[in-house]
C-alpha positions in Angstrom: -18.2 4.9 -4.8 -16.5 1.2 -4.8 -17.6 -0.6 -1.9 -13.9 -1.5 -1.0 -11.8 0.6 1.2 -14.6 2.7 2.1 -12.5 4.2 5.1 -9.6 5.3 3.4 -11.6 6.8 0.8 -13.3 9.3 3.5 -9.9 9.8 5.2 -8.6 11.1 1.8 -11.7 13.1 0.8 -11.5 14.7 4.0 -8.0 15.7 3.5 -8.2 16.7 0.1 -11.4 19.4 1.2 -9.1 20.8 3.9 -5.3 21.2 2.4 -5.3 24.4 0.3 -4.4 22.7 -3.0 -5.1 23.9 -6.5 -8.7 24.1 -7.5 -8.9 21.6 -10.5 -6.6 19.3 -8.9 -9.0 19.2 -5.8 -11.8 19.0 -8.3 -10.4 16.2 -10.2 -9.3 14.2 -6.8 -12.7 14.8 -5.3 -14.6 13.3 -8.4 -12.7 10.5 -9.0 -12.8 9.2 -5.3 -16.8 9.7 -5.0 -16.8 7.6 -8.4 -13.8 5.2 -7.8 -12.5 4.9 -4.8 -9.1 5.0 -3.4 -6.4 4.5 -5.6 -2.0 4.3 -5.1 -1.7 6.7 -8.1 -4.0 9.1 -6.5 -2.7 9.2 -3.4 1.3 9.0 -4.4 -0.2 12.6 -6.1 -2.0 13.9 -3.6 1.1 13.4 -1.2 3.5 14.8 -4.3 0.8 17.9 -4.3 1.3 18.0 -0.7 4.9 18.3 -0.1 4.6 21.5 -2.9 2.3 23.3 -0.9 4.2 26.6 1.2 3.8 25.7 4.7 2.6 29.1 5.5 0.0 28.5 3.1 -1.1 25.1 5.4 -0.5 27.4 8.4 2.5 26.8 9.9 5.3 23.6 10.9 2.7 22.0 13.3 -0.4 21.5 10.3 2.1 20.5 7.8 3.6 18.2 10.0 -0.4 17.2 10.7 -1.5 16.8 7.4 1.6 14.8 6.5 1.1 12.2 8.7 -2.2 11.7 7.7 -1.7 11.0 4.5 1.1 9.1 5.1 -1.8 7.3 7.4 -4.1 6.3 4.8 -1.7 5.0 2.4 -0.2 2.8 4.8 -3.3 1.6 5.5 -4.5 1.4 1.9 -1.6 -0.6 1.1 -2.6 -3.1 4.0 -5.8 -3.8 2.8 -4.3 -3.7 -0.9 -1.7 -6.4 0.8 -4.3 -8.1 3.0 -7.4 -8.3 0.2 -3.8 -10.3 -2.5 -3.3 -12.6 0.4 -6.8 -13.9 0.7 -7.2 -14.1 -2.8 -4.0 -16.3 -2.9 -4.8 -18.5 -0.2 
């Protein structure tokens, strides 16, 4: 796993093992974070994935409303450390 952004990475892997998505898209999410890392595509997909998913099938308003947020969660903070880690490098 990249040694950069190490928290959001867990965050994300932690999410994608507990939100009932599709077996090869898990699969495929799960692989490439233990061997990449964090990426913006991955998560704009995993979020696209998300919003698909029958809220009955999450179980209910309140863990839809739960698992959106964190999501929403690590990619804001993704894109801070993206934004913080340009900055340095421009400075």
């Amino acid at each position: 796993m990249s040694g950069k952004n190490i928290g959001e990475t867990q965050r994300l892997i932690k999410i994608v093992q507990q939100v009932p998505f599709a077996d090869e898209d898990k699969k495929r999410w799960l692989d490439e974070l233990h061997e990449n890392g964090i990426n913006g595509e991955m998560v704009e997909e995993v979020h696209k994935k998300f919003l698909e998913i029958d809220t009955e099938k999450l179980g209910g308003d309140w863990a839809r409303a739960r698992f959106n947020m964190e999501i929403i969660g690590v990619t804001k903070q993704w894109g801070l450390s993206q934004g913080s880690k340009n900055f340095q490098h421009s400075h």
